[in-house]
Residue frames relative to the residue before (quaternion, step in Angstrom):
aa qw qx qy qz dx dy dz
X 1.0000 0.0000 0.0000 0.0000 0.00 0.00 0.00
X 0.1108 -0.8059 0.5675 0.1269 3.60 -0.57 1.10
X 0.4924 -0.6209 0.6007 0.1057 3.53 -1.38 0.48
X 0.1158 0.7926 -0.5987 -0.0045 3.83 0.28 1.21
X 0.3675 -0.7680 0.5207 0.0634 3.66 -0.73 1.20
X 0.4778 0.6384 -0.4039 0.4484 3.12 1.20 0.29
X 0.6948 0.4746 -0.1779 0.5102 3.48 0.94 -1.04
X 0.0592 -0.7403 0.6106 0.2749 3.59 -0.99 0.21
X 0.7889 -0.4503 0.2212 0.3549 3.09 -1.82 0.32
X 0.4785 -0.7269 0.3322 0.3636 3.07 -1.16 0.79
X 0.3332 -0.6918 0.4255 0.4788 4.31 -0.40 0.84
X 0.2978 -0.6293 0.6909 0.1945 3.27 -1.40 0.28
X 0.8403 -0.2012 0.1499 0.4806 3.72 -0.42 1.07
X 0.6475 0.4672 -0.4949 0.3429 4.11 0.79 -0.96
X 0.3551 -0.6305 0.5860 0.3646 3.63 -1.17 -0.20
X 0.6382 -0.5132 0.4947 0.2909 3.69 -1.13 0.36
X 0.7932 0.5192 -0.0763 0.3088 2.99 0.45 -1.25
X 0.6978 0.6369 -0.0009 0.3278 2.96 1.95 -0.55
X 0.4033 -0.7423 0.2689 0.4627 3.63 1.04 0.90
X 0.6337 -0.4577 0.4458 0.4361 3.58 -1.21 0.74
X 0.2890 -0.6611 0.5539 0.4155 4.00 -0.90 0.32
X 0.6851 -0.5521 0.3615 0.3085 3.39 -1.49 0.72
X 0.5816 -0.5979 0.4621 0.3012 3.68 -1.10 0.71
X 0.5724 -0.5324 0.3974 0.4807 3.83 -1.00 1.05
X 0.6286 0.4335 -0.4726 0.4400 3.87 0.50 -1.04
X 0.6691 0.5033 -0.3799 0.3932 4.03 0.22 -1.05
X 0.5366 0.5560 -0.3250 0.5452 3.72 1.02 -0.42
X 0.7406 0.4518 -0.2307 0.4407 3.25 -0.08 -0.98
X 0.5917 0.5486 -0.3047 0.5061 3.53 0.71 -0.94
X 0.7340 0.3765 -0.2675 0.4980 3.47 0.32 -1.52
X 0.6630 0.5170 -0.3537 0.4099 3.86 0.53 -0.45
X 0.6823 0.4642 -0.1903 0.5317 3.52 1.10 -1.07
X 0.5644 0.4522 -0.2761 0.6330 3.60 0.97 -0.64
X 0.6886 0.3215 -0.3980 0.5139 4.16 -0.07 -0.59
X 0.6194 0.4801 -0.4023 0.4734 4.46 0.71 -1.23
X 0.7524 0.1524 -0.3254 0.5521 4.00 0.50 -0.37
X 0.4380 0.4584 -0.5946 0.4944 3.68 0.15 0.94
X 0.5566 0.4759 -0.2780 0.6216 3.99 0.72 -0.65
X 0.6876 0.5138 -0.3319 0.3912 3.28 -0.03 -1.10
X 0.7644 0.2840 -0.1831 0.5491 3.62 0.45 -1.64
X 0.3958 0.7269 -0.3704 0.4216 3.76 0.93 0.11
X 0.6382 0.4802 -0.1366 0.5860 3.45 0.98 -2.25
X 0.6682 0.4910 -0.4577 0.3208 3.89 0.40 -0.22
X 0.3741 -0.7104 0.5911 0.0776 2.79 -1.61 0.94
X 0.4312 -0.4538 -0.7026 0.3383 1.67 -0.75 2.61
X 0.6786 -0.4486 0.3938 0.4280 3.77 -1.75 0.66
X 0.3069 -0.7427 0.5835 0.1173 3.44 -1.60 0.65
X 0.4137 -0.6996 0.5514 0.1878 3.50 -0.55 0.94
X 0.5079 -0.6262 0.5027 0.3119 3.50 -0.79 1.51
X 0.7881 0.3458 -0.3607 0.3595 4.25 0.76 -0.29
X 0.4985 0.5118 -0.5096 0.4794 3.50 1.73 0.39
X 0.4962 0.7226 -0.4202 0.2346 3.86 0.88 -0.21
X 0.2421 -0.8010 0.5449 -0.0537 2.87 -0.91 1.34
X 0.6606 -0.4674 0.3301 0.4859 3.79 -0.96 -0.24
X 0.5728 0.5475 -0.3838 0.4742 3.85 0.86 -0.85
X 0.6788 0.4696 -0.3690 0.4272 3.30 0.50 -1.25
X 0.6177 0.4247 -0.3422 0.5666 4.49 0.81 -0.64
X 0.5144 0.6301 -0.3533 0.4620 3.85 0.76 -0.48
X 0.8051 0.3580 -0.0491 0.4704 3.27 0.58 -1.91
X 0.6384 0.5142 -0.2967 0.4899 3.47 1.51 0.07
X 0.5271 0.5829 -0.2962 0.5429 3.50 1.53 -0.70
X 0.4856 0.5720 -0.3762 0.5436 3.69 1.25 -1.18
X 0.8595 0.2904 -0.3239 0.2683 3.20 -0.48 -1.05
X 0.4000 0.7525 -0.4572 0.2543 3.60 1.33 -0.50
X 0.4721 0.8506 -0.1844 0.1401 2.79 0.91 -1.34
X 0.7280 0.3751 -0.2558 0.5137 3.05 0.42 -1.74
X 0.6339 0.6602 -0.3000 0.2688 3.71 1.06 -0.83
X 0.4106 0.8208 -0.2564 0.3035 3.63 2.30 -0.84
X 0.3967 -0.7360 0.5480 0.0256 3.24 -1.21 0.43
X 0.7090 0.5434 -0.1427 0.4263 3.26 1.51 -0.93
X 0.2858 -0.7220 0.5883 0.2258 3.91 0.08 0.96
X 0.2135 -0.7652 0.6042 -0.0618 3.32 -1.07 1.43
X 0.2285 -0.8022 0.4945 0.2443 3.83 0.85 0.92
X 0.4209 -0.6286 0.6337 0.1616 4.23 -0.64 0.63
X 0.3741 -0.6757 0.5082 0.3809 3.89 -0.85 0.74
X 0.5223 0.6246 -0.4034 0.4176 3.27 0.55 0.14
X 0.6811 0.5207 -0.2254 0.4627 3.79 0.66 -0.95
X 0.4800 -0.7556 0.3866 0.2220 3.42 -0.77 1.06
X 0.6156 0.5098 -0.3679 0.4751 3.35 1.44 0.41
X 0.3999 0.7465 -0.4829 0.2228 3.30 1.36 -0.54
X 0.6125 0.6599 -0.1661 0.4022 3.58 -0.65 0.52
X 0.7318 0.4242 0.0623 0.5297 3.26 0.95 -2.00
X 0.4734 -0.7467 0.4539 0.1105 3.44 -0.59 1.39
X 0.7228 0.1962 -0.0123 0.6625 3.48 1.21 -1.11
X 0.2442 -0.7476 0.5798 0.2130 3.90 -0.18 0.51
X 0.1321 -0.7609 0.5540 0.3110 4.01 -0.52 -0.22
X 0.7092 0.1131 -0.2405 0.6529 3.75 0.82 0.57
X 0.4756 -0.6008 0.5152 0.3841 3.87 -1.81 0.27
X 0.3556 -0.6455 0.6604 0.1437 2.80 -1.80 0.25
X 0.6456 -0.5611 0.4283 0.2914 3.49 -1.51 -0.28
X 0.4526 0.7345 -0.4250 0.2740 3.53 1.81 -0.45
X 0.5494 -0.6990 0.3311 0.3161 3.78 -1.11 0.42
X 0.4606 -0.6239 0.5167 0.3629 3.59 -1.01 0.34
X 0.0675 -0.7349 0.6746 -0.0184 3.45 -1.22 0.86
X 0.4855 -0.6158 0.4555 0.4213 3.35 -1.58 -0.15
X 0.5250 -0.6788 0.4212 0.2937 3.20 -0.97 0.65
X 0.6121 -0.6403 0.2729 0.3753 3.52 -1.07 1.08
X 0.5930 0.6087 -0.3536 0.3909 3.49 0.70 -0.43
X 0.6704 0.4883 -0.2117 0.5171 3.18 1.18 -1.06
X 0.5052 0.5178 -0.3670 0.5847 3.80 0.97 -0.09
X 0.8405 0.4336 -0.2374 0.2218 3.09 0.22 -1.44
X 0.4708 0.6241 -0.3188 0.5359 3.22 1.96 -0.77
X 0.8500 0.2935 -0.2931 0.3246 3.64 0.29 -1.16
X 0.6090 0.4222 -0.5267 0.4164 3.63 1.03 0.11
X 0.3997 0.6015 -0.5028 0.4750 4.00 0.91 0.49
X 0.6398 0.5277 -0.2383 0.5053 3.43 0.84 -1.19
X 0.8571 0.2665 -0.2223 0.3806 3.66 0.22 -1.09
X 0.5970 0.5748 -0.4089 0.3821 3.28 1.70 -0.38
X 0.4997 0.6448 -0.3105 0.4879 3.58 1.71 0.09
X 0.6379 0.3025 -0.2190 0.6735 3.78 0.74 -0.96
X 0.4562 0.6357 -0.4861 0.3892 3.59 0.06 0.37
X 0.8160 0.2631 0.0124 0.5146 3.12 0.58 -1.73
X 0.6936 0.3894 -0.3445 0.4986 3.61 1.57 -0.20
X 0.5293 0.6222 -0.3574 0.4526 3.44 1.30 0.67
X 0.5192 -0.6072 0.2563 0.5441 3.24 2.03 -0.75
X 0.2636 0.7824 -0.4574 0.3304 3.15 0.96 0.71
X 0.2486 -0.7338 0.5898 0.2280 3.84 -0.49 0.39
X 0.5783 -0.4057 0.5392 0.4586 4.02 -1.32 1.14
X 0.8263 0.4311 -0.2402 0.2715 3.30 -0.53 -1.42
X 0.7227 0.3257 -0.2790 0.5420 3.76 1.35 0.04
X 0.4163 0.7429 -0.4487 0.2710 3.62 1.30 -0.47
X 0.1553 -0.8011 0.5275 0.2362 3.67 -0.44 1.16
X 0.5004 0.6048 -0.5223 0.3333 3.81 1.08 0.71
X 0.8943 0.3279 -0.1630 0.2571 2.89 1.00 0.02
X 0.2218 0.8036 -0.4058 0.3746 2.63 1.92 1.11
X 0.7255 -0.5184 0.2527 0.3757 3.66 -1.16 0.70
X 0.6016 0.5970 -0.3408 0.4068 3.08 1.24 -1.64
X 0.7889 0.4087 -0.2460 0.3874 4.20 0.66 -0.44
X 0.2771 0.7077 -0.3178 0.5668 2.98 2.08 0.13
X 0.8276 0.4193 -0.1022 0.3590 2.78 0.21 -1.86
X 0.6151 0.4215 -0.2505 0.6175 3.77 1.27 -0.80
X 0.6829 0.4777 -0.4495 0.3217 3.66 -0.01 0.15
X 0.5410 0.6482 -0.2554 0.4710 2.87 1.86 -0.87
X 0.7067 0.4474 -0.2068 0.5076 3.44 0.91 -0.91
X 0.7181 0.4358 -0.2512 0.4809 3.47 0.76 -0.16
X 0.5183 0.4903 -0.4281 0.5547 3.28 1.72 -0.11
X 0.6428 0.5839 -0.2118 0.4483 3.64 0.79 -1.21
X 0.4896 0.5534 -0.4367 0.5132 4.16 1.08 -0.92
X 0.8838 0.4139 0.0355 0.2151 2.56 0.02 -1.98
X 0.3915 0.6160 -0.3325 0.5972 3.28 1.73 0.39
X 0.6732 0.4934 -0.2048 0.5112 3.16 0.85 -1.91
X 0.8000 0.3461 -0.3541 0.3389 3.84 0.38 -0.69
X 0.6487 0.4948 -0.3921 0.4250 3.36 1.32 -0.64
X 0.7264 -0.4977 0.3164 0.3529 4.12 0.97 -0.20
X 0.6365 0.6320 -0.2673 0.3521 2.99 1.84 -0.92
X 0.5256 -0.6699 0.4624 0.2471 3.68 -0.26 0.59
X 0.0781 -0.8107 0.4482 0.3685 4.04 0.44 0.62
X 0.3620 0.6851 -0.5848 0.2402 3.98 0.93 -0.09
X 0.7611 0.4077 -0.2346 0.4466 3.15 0.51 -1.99
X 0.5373 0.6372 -0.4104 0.3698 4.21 0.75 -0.07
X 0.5741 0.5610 -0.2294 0.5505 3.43 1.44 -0.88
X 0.2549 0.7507 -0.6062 0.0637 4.01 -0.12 0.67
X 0.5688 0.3559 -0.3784 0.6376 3.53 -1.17 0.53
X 0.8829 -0.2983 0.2651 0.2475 2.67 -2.31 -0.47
X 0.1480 -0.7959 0.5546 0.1925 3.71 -0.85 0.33
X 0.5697 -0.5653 0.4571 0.3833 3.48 -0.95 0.19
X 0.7485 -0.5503 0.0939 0.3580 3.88 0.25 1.22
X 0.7472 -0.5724 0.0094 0.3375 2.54 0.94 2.30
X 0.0214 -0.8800 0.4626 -0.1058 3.43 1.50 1.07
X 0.0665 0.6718 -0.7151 -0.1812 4.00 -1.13 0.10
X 0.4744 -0.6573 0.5703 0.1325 2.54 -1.46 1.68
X 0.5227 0.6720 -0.4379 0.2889 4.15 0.81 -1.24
X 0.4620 0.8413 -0.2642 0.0946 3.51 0.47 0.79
X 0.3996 0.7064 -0.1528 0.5639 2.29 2.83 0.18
């Protein structure tokens, strides 16, 4: 099989002229960044992406919620605790921390490439720090998993999370 460099590939359907399409992560952003533009929109009265504040990402993570996938076991529920339930229960569905944790990374980016300033970004204020943590930790605690043994590798100077 010979290789004639003279010739270029043949296009298959793309156009030249057309901008590379955007990377799943660049998607996602623009989708997650337009759902909490709606979101602060749907308020009564609408919020301006430069009156946003942390509460207002707080009160948006809340609502995610109902939208979750992830069975959160209530202390109350005899499974609470139990990695693998053997029958369902009534406890609610939530999003799962990871899945939070990815999209305030995501918006705390389109924030600041929309014109946001680091130093105002309400994704990255402590207070959402501080609530992911707890929802990683809940949700550890309800699914059975121990969060010590979740931490592999390095830790930030040998923190204990068991403080709940």
């Amino acid at each position: 099989m010979s290789f004639d460099r003279g010739k270029e590939p043949a296009d298959h359907g793309s156009s030249r002229d057309a901008p590379p399409s955007p990377s799943r992560y660049e998607s996602q952003k623009r989708r997650d960044w337009n759902t909490f533009g709606q979101y602060l929109r749907s308020q009564r009265p609408p919020v301006h992406i430069s009156q946003c504040n942390s509460n207002h990402v707080l009160e948006f993570l809340s609502y995610l919620d109902q939208f979750g996938k992830t069975k959160v076991h209530l202390q109350g529920c005899i499974f609470y605790g139990h990695p693998e339930p053997p029958a369902p229960c009534a406890c609610p569905l939530r999003q799962a921390w990871g899945s939070l944790d990815s999209l305030i990374g995501r918006l705390r980016a389109a924030y600041e490439e929309n014109g946001g300033s680091p130093e105002s970004n309400p994704f990255a204020t402590n207070a959402i720090r501080v609530y992911l943590r707890e929802v990683k930790e809940c949700q550890a605690k309800a699914r059975g998993i121990p969060y010590k043994k979740k931490k592999k590798g390095t830790t930030k100077g040998g923190e204990d999370s068991s403080s709940t």
